[in-house]
Each structure stands twice: as structure tokens, then as C-alpha cells.
N, C-alpha and C positions, 0 to 999 in steps of 0.2 A: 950526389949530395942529398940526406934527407930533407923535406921538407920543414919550412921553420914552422915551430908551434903557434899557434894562435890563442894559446890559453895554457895558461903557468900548470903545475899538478897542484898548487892549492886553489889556482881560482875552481879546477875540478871537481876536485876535491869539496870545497865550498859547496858547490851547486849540488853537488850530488848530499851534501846533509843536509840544506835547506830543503830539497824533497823528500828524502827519509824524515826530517822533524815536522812538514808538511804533511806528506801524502802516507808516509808508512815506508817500511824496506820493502817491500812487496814488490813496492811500484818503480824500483829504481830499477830502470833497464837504458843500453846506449841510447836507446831513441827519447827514453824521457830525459838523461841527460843532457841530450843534444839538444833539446826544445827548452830547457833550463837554460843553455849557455845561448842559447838562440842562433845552434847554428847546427849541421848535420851532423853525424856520429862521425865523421872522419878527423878531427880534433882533436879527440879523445884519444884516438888508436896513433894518433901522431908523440904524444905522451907515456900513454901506458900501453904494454902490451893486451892486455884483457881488462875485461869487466870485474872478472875475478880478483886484479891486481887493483882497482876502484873501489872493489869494497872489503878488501884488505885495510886497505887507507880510512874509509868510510870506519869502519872496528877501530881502528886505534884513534881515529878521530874522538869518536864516541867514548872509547874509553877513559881519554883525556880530558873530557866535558866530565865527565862519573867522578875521576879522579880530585879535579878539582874540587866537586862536593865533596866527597871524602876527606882533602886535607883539611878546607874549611869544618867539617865535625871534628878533625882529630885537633884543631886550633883550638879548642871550647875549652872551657875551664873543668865541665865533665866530658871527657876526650869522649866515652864510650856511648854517652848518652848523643851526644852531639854526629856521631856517625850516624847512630838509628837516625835520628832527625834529619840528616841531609841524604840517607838514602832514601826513607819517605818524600823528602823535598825533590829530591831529583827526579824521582816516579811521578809527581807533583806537575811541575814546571816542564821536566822534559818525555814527558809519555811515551812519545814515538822510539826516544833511545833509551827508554826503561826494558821495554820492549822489545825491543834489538840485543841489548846485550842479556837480561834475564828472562824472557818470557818466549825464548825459542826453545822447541824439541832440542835436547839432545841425544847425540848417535848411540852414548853409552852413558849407562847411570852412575854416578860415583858412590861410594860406599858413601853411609851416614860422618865418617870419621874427613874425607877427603873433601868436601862437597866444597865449603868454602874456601879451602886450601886452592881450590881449581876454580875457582870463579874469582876472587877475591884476591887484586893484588899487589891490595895495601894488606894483606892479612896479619901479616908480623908485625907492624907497628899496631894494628887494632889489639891482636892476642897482648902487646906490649902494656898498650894502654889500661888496661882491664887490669892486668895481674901487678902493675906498678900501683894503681889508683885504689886496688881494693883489695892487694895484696892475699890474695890467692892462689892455689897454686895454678899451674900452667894444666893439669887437667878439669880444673874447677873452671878455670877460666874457659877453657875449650868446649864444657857442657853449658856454660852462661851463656857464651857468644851464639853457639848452636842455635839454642834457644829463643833467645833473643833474636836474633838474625829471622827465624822459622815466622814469630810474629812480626816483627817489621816486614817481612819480604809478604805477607797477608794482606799488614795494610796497604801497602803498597800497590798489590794486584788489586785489590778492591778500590783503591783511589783508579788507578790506571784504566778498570774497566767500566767504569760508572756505577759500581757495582753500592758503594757509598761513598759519601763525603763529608770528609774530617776537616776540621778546620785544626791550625796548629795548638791551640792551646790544647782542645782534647786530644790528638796526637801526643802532647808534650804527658799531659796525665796520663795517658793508658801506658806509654812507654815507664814513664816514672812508677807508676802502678803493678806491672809484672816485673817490670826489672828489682824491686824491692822484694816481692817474695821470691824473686826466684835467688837474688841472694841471701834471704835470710834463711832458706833452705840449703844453701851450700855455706853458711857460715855457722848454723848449729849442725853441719857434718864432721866440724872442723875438730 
């Protein structure tokens, strides 16, 4: 008979994001686990098979925290404005899982056409939102969002790494500020 668990896979789970939103991913290993839940690594292997299968969990965690910002901007009365704003916000408030899911190397680079297709996946209601709201087409839309996306994910790095600091109101103008030429440049293409 295996042994009974001594800790749920969310209280796991749990401990293992409060030190990634703490300490960083870096630091999350069985032995910092184990002194999180305050007890040895052998708890953890009683649950999941690997560490690997922890930060599996850990990712979709995270991107469940993301996602929440996300429906919260697609909630807003300007759907597409209110994403930039809560993916600013979320680099904002949650650093350490800004970080985790956008600001790590990846193995392979996506083309310019794929990039948010493969990071982004609310993507379809965002493209939705855009080309319902400012009636565009679905490739004007997809050069907007690019765009757009390119400078929020800027400010973003720059809030994340101390690099500067916006408060939201100037956040809310610089975004309202390019997003306005960059569609009046796709609306006399039209």
C-alpha cells in the first residue's frame, strides 16, 4: 500500500507559487519546496512523480493568474485597450510570473506572423475584439495587435525590471497615444 500524502497537489502546488512569486523560478527546487511546506522532499514524490510534473502545474497555474487579467481587459468597455492594461498590470503586481511565462529564452524563435498565436491563449477573442470594435480587417487587425502587443510587452519589461516606472494614468496615455496613430495609419490604408 502506498503511503498516505501528507499534503493535497494544490497545497503543493500552492507553495511552490508562493516561492516562485517570492523568490523567482529559479529557486524552486524539491528542497525549497520541502522547507515551504516545512517538511522533507519525500511529500512531494508521494504526489507527483517529478519536479518536472510541479512545474508543469506551476505553468498552468501561472497562466491561470495571466488569464484572469486578461478576461478582466477583455471585460472593459474598450476590450483591446483594457488587455494592454491588464497585461501591463499583471507584469506590474505579479513580476515573478511576468517573468515565468514571457521573459524566458526560448528553444525556437517563431516567425513575426506566429509569435502571439504561440504565447497568447486568449488570442482569438483578443484578434475578435479588435476587428468587432474597430471593424477592421482580420489582417489590419493582426498588424494593430503585433504592434501594440510589441509596446506593451516594452512597458512591461521596463516596469518588471526597474528599468522605469509608470504610474497607470501615464500607462493609460502612452497606450491610448500609439494605439491612436497606429490606427489612423491603418484606417486611411482602408
Amino acid at each position: 500500500m502506498p503511503p498516505k500524502a501528507k499534503f493535497t497537489r494544490e497545497e503543493i502546488v500552492s507553495a511552490a507559487m508562493r516561492i516562485v512569486e517570492r523568490d523567482g523560478f529559479e529557486v524552486l527546487t524539491a528542497r525549497t519546496l520541502g522547507t515551504e511546506l516545512g517538511s522533507s522532499t519525500r511529500p512531494i514524490f508521494t504526489v507527483f512523480d517529478s519536479m518536472e510534473d510541479v512545474i508543469t502545474e506551476v505553468y498552468k497555474q501561472a497562466k491561470a493568474v495571466y488569464g484572469s487579467y486578461i478576461k478582466e481587459g477583455l471585460g472593459q468597455r474598450l476590450a483591446f485597450k483594457g488587455v494592454g492594461l491588464a497585461y501591463i498590470r499583471f507584469a506590474t503586481e505579479r513580476p515573478r510570473l511576468f517573468r515565468l511565462l514571457f521573459m524566458k529564452e526560448r528553444l525556437e524563435k517563431p516567425n513575426i506572423k506566429n509569435v502571439l498565436r504561440g504565447i497568447e491563449e486568449h488570442y482569438d477573442r483578443i484578434m475578435a475584439s479588435i476587428v468587432d470594435e474597430y471593424g477592421l480587417s482580420v489582417e489590419a487587425a493582426e498588424e494593430l495587435y503585433f504592434d501594440l502587443w510589441v509596446f506593451s510587452h516594452g512597458v512591461a519589461v521596463m516596469t518588471v525590471t526597474n528599468v522605469c516606472k509608470f504610474d497607470s494614468a501615464q500607462i493609460n496615455h502612452m497606450l491610448t497615444r500609439v494605439f491612436t496613430a497606429l490606427f489612423g495609419k491603418f484606417k486611411s490604408e482602408k
